[in-house]
mmJSON file of the N, C-alpha and C atoms, coordinates in Angstrom:
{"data_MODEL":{"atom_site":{
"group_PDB":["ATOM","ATOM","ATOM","ATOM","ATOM","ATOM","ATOM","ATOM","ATOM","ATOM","ATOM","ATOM","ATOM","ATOM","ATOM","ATOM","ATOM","ATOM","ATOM","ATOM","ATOM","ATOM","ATOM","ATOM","ATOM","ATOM","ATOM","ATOM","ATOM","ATOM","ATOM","ATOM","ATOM","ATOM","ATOM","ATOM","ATOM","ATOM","ATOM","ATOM","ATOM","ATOM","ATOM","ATOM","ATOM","ATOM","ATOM","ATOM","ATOM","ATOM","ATOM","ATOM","ATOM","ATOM","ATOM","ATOM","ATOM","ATOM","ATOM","ATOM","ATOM","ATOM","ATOM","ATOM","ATOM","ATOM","ATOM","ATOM","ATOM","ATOM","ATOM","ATOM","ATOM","ATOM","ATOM","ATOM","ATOM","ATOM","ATOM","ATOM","ATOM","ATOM","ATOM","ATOM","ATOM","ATOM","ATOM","ATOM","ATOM","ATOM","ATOM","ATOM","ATOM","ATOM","ATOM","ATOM","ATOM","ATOM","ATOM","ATOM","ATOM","ATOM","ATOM","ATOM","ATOM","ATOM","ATOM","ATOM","ATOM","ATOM","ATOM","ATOM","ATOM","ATOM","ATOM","ATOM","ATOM","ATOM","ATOM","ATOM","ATOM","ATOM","ATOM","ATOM","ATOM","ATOM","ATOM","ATOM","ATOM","ATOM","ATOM","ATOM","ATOM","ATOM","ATOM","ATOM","ATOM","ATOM","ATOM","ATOM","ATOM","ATOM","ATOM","ATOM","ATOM","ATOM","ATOM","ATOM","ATOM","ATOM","ATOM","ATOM","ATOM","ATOM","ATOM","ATOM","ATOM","ATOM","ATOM","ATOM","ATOM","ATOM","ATOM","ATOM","ATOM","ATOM","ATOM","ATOM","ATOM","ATOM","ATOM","ATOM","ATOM","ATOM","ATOM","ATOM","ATOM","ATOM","ATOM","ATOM","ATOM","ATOM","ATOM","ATOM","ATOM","ATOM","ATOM","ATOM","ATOM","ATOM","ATOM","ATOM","ATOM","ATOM","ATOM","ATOM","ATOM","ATOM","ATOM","ATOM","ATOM","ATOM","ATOM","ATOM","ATOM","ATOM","ATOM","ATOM","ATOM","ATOM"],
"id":[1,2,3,4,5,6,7,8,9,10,11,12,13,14,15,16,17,18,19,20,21,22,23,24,25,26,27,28,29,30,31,32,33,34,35,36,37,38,39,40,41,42,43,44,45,46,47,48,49,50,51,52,53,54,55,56,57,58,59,60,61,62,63,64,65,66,67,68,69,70,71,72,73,74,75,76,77,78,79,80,81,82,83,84,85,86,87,88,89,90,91,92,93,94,95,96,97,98,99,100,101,102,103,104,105,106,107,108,109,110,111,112,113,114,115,116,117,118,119,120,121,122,123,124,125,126,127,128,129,130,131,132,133,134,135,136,137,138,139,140,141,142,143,144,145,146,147,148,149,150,151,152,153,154,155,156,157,158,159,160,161,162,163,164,165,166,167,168,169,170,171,172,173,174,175,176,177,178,179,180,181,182,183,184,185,186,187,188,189,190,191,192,193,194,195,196,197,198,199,200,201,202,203,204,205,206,207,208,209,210],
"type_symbol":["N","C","C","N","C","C","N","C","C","N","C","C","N","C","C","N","C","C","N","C","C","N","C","C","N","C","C","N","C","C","N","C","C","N","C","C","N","C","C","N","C","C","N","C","C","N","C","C","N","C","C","N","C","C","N","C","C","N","C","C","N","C","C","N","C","C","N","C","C","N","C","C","N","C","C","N","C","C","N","C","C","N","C","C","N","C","C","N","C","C","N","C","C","N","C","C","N","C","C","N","C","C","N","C","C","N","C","C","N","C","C","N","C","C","N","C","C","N","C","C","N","C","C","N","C","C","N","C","C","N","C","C","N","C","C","N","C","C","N","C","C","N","C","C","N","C","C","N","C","C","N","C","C","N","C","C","N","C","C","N","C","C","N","C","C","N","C","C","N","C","C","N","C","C","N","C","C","N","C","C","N","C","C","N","C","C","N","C","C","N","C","C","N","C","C","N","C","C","N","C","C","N","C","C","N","C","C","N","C","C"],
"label_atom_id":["N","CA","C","N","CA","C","N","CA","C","N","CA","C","N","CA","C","N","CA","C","N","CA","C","N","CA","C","N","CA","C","N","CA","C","N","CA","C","N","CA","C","N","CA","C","N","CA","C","N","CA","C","N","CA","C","N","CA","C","N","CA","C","N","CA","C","N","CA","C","N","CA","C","N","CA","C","N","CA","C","N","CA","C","N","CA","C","N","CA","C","N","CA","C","N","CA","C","N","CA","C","N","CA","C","N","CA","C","N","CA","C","N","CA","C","N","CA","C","N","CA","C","N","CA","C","N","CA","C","N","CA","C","N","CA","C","N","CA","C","N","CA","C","N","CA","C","N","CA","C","N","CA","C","N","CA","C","N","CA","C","N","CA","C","N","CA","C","N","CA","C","N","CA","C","N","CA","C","N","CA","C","N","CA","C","N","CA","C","N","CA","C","N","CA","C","N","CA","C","N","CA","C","N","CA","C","N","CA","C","N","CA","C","N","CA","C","N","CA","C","N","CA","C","N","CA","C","N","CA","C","N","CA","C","N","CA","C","N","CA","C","N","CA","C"],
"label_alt_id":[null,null,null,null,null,null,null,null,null,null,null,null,null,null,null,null,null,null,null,null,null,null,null,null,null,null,null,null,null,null,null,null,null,null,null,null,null,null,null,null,null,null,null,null,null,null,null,null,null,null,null,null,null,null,null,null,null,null,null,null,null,null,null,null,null,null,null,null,null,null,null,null,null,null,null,null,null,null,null,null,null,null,null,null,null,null,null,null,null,null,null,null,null,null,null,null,null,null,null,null,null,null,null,null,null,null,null,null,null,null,null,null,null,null,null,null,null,null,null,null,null,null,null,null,null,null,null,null,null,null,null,null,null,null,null,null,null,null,null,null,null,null,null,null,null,null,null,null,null,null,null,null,null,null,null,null,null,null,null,null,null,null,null,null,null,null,null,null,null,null,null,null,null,null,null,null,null,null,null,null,null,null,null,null,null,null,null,null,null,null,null,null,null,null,null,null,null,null,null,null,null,null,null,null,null,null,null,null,null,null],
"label_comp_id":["UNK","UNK","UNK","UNK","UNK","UNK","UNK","UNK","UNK","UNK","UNK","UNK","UNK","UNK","UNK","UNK","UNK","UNK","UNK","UNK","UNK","UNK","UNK","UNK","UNK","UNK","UNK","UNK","UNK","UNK","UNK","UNK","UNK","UNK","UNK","UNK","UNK","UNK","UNK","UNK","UNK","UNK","UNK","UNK","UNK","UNK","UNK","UNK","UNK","UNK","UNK","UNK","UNK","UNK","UNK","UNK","UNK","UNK","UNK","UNK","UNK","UNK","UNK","UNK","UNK","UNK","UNK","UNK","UNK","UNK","UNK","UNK","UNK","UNK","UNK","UNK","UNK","UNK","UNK","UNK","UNK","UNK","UNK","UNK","UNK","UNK","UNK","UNK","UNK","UNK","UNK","UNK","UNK","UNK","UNK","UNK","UNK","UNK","UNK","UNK","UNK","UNK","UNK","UNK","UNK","UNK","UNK","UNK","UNK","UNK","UNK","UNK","UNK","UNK","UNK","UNK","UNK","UNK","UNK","UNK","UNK","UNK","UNK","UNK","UNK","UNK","UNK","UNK","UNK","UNK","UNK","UNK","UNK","UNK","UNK","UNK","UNK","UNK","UNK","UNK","UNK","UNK","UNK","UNK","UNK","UNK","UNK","UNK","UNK","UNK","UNK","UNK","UNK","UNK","UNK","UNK","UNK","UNK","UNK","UNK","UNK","UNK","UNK","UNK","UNK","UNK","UNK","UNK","UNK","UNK","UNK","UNK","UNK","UNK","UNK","UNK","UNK","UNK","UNK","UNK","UNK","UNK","UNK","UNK","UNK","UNK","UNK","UNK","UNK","UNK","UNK","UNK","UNK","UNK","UNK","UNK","UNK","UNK","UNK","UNK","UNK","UNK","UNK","UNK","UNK","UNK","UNK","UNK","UNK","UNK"],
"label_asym_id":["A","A","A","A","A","A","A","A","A","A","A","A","A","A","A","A","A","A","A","A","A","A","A","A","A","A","A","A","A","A","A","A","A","A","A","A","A","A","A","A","A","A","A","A","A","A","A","A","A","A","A","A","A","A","A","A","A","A","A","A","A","A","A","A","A","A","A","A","A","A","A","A","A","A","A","A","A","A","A","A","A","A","A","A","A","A","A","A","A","A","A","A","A","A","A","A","A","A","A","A","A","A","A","A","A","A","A","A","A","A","A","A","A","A","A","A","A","A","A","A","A","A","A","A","A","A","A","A","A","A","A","A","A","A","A","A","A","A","A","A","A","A","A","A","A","A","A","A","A","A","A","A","A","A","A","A","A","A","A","A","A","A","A","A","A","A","A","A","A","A","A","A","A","A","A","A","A","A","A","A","A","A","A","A","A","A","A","A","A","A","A","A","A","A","A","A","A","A","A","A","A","A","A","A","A","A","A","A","A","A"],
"label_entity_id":["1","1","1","1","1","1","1","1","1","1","1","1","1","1","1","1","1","1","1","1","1","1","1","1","1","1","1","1","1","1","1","1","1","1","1","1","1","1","1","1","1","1","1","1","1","1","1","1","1","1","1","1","1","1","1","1","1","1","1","1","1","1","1","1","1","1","1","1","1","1","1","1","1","1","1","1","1","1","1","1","1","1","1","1","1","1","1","1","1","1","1","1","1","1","1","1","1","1","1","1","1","1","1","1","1","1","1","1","1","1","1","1","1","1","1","1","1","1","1","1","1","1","1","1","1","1","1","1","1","1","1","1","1","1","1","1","1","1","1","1","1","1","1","1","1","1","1","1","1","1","1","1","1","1","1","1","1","1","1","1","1","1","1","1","1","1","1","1","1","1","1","1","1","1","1","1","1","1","1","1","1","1","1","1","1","1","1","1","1","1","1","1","1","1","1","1","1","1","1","1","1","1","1","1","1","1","1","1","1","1"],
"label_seq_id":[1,1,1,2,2,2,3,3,3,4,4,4,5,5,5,6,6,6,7,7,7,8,8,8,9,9,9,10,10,10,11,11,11,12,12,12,13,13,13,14,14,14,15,15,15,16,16,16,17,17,17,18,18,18,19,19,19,20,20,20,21,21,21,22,22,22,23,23,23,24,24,24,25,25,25,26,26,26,27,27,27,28,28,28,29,29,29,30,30,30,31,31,31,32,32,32,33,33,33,34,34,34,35,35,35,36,36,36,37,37,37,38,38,38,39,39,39,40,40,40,41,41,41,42,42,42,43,43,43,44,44,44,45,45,45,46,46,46,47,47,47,48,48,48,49,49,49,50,50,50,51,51,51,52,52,52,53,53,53,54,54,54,55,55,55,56,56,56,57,57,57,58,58,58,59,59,59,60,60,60,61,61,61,62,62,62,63,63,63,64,64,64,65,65,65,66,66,66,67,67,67,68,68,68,69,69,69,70,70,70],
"pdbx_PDB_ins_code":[null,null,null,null,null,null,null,null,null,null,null,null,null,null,null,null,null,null,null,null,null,null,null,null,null,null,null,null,null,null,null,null,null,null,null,null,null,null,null,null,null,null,null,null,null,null,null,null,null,null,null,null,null,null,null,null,null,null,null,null,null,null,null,null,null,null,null,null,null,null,null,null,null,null,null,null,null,null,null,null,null,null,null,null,null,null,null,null,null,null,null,null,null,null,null,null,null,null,null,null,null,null,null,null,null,null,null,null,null,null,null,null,null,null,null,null,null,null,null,null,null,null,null,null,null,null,null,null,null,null,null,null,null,null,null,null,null,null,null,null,null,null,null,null,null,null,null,null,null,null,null,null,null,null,null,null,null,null,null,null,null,null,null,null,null,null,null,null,null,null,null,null,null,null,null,null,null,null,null,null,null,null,null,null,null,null,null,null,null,null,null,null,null,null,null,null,null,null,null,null,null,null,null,null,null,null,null,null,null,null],
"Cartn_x":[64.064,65.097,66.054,65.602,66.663,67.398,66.703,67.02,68.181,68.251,69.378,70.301,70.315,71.283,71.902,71.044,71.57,72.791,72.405,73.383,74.564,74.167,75.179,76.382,75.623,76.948,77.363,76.664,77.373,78.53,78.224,79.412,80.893,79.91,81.273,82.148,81.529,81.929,82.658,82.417,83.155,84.413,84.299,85.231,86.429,85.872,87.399,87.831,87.334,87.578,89.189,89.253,90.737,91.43,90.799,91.506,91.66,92.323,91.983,92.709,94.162,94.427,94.422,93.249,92.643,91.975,91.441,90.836,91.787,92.664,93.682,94.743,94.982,95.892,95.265,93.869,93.276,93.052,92.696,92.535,93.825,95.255,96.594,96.7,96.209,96.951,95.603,94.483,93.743,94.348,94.919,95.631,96.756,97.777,98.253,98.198,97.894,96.805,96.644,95.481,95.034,96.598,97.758,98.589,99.444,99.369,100.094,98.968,97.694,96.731,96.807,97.358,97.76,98.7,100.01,101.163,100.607,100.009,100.596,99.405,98.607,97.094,96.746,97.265,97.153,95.796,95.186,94.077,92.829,93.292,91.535,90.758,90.118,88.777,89.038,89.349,89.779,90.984,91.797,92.615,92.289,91.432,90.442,89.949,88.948,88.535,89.002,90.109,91.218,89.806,89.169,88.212,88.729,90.013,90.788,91.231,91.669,92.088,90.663,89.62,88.791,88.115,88.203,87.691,88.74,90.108,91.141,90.842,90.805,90.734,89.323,88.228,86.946,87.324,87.79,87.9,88.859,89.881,91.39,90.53,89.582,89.343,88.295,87.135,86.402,87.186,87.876,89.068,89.76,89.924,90.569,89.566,88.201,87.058,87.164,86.787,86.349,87.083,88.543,89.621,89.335,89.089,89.245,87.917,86.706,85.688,86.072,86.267,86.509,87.307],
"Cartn_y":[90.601,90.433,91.616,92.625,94.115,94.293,93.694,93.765,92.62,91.812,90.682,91.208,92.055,92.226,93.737,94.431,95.289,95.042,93.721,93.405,92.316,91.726,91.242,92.606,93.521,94.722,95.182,95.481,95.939,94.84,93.663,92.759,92.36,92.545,92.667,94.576,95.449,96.448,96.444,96.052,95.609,95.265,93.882,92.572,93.785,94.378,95.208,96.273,97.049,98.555,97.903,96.64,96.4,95.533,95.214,94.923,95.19,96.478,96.983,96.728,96.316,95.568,94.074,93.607,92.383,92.309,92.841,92.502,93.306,93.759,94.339,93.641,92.628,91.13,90.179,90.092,88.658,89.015,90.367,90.897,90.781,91.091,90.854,89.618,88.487,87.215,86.495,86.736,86.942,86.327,88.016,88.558,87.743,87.6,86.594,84.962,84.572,82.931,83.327,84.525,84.504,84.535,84.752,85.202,83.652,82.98,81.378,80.45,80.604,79.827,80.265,81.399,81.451,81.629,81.197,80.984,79.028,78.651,76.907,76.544,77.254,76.398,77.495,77.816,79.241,78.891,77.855,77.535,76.856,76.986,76.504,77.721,77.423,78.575,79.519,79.412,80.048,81.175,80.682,81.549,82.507,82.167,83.054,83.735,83.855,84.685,85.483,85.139,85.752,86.132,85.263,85.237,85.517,85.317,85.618,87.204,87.749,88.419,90.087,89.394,90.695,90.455,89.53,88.788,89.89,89.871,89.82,91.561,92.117,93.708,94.685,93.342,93.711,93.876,92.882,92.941,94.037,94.337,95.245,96.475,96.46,98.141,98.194,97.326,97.935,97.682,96.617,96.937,97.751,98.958,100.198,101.108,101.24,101.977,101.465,100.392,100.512,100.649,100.7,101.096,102.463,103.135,104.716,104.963,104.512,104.78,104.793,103.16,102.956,103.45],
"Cartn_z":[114.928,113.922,113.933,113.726,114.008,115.38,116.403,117.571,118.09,116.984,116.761,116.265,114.877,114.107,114.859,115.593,116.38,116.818,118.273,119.488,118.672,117.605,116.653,116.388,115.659,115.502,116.547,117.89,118.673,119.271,118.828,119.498,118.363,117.853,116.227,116.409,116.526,117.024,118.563,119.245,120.783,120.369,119.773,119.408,118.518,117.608,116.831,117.118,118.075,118.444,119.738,120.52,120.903,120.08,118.765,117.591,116.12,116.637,115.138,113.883,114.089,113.011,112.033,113.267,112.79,111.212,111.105,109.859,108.55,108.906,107.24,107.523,108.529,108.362,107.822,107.929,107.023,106.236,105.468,104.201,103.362,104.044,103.658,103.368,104.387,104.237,103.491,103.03,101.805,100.563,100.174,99.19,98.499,99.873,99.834,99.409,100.153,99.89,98.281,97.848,96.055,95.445,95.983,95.056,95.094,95.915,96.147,95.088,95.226,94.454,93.084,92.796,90.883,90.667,91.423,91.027,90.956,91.891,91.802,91.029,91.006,90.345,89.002,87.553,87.361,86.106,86.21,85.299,86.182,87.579,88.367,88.688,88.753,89.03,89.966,91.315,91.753,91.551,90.802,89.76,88.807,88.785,87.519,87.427,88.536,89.439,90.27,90.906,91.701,92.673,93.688,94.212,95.395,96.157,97.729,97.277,96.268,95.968,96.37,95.781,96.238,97.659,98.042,99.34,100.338,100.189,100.912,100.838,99.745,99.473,100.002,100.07,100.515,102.638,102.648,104.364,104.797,103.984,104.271,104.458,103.064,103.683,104.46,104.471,105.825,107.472,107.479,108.779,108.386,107.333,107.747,108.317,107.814,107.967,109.528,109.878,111.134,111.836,111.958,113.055,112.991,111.541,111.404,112.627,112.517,113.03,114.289,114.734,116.446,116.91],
"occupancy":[1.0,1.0,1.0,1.0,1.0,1.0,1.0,1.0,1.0,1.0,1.0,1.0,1.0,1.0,1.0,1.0,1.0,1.0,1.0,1.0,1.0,1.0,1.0,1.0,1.0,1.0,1.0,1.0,1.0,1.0,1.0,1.0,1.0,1.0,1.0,1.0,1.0,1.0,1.0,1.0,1.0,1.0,1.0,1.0,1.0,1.0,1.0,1.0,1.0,1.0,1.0,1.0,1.0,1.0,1.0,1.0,1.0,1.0,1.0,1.0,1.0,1.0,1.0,1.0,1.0,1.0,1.0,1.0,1.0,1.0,1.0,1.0,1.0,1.0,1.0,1.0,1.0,1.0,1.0,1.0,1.0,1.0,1.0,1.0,1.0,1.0,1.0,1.0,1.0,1.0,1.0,1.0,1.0,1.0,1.0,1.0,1.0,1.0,1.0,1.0,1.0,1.0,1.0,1.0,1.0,1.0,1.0,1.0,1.0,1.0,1.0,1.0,1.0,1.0,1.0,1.0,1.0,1.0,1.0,1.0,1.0,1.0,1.0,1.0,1.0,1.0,1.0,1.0,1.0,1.0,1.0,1.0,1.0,1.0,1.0,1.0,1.0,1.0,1.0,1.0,1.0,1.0,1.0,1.0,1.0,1.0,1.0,1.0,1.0,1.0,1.0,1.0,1.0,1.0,1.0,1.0,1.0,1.0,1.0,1.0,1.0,1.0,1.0,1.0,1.0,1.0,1.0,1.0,1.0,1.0,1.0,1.0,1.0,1.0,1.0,1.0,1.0,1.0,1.0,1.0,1.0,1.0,1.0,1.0,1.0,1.0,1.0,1.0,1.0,1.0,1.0,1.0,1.0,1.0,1.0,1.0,1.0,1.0,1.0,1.0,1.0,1.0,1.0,1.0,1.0,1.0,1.0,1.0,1.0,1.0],
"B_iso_or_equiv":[0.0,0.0,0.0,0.0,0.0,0.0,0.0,0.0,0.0,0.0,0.0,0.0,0.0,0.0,0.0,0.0,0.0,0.0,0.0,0.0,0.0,0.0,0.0,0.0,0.0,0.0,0.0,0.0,0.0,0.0,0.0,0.0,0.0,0.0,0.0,0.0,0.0,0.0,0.0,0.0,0.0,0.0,0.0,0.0,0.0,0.0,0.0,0.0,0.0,0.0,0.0,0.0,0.0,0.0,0.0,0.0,0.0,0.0,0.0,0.0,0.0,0.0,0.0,0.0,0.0,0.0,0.0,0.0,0.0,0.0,0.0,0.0,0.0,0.0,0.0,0.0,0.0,0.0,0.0,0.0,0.0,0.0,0.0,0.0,0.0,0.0,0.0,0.0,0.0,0.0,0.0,0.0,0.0,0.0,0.0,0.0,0.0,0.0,0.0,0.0,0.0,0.0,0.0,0.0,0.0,0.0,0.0,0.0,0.0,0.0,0.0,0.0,0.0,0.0,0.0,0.0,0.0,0.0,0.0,0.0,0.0,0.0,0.0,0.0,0.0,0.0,0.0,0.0,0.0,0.0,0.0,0.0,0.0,0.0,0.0,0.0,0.0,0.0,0.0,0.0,0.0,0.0,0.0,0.0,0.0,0.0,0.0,0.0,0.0,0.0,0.0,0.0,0.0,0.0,0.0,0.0,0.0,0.0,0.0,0.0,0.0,0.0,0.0,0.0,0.0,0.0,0.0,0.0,0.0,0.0,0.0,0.0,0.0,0.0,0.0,0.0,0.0,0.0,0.0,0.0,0.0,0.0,0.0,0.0,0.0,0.0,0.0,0.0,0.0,0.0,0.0,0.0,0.0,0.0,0.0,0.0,0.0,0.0,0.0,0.0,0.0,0.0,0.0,0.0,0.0,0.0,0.0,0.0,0.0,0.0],
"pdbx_formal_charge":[null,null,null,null,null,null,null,null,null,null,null,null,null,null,null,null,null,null,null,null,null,null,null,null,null,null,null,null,null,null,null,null,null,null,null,null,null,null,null,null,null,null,null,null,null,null,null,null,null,null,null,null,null,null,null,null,null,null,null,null,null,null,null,null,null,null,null,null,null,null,null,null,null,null,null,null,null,null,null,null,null,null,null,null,null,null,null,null,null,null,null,null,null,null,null,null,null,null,null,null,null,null,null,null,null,null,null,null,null,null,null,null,null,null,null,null,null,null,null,null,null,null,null,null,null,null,null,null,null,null,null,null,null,null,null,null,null,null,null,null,null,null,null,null,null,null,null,null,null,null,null,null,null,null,null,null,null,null,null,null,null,null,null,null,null,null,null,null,null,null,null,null,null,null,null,null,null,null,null,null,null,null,null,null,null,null,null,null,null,null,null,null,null,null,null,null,null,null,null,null,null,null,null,null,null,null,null,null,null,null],
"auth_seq_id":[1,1,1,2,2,2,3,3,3,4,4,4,5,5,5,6,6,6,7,7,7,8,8,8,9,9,9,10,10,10,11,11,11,12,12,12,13,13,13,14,14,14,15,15,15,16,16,16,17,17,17,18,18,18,19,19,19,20,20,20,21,21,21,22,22,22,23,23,23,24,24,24,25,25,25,26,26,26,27,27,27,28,28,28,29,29,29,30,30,30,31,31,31,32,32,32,33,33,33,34,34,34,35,35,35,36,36,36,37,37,37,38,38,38,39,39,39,40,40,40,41,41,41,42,42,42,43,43,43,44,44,44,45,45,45,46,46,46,47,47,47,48,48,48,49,49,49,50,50,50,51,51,51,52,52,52,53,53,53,54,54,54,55,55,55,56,56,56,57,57,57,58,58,58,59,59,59,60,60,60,61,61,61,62,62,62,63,63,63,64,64,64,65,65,65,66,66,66,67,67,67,68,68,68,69,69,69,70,70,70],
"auth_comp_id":["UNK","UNK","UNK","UNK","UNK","UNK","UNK","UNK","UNK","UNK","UNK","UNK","UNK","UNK","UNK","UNK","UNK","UNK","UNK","UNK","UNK","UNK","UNK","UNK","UNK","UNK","UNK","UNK","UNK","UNK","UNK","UNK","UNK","UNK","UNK","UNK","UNK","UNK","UNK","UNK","UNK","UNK","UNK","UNK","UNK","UNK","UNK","UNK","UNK","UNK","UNK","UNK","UNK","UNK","UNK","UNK","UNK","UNK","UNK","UNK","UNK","UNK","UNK","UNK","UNK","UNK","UNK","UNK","UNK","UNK","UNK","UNK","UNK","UNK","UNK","UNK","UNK","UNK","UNK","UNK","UNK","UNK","UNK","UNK","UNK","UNK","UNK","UNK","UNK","UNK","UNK","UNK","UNK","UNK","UNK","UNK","UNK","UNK","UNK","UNK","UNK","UNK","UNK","UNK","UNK","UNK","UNK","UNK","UNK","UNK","UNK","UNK","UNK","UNK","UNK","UNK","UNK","UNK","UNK","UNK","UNK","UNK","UNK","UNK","UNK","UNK","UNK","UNK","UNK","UNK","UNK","UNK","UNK","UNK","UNK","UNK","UNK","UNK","UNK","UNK","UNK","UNK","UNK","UNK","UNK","UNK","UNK","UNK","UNK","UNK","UNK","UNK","UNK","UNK","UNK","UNK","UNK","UNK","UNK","UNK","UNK","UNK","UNK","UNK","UNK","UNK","UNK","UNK","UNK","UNK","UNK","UNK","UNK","UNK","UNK","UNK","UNK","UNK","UNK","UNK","UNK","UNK","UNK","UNK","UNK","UNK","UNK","UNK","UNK","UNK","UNK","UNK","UNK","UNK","UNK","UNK","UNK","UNK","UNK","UNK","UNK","UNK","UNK","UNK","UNK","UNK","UNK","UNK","UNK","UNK"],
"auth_asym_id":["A","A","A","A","A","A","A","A","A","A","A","A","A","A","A","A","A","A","A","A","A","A","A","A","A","A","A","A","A","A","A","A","A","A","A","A","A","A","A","A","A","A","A","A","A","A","A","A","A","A","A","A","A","A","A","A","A","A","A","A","A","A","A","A","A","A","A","A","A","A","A","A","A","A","A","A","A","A","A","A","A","A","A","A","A","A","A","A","A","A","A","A","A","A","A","A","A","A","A","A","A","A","A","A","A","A","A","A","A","A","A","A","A","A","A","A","A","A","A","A","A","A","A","A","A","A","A","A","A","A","A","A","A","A","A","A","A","A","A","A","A","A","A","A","A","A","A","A","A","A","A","A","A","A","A","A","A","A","A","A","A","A","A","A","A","A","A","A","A","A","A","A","A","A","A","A","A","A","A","A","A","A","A","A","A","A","A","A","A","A","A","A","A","A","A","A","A","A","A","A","A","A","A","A","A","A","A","A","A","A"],
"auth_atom_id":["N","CA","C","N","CA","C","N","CA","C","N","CA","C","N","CA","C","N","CA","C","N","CA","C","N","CA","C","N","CA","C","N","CA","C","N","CA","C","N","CA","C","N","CA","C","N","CA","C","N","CA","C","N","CA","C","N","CA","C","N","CA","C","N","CA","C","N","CA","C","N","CA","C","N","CA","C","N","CA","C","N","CA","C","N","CA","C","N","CA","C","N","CA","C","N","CA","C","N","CA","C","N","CA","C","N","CA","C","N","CA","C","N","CA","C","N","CA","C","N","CA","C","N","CA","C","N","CA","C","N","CA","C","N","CA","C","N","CA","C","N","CA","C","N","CA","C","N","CA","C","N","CA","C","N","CA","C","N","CA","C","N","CA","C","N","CA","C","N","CA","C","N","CA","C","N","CA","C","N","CA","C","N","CA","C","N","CA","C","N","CA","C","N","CA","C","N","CA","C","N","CA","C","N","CA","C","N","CA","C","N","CA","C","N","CA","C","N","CA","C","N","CA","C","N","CA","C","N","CA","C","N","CA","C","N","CA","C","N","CA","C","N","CA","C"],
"pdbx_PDB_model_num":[1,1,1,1,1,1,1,1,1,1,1,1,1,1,1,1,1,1,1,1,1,1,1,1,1,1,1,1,1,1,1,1,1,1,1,1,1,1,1,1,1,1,1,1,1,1,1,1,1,1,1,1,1,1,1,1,1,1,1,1,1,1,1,1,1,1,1,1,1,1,1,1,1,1,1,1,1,1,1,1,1,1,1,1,1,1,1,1,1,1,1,1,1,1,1,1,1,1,1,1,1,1,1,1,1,1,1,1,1,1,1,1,1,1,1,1,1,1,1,1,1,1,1,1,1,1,1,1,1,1,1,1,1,1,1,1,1,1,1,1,1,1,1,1,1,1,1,1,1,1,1,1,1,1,1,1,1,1,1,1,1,1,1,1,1,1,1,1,1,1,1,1,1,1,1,1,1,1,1,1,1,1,1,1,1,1,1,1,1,1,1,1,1,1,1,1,1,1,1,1,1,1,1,1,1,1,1,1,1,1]
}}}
């Protein structure tokens, strides 16, 4: 099991170190998306939560961490 989740990170680590601004564009366009879903929908759940919104802010900064790293 560790020996899975190992070669899992090392391939998720591979995969972003020649893309490092991959993940603080889907964290952006996230952000985005939460900000279109409570302008048109501003009483569904998802609105409410503003659930893309920390989704989008959770990915932005560890794709800043890991570009900083890689």
């Amino acid at each position: 099991m560790l020996d899975a989740f190992n070669r899992f990170l090392d391939l998720v680590a591979e995969y972003f170190a020649h893309r490092k601004g991959l993940l603080p564009l889907v964290g952006l366009a996230l952000i985005i998306l939460n900000l279109l879903i409570v302008l048109a929908f501003p009483s569904a759940w998802l609105a409410r939560t503003n659930l893309f919104l920390h989704l989008g802010l959770i990915s932005a900064i560890l794709g800043i961490l890991l570009a900083w790293a890689l």
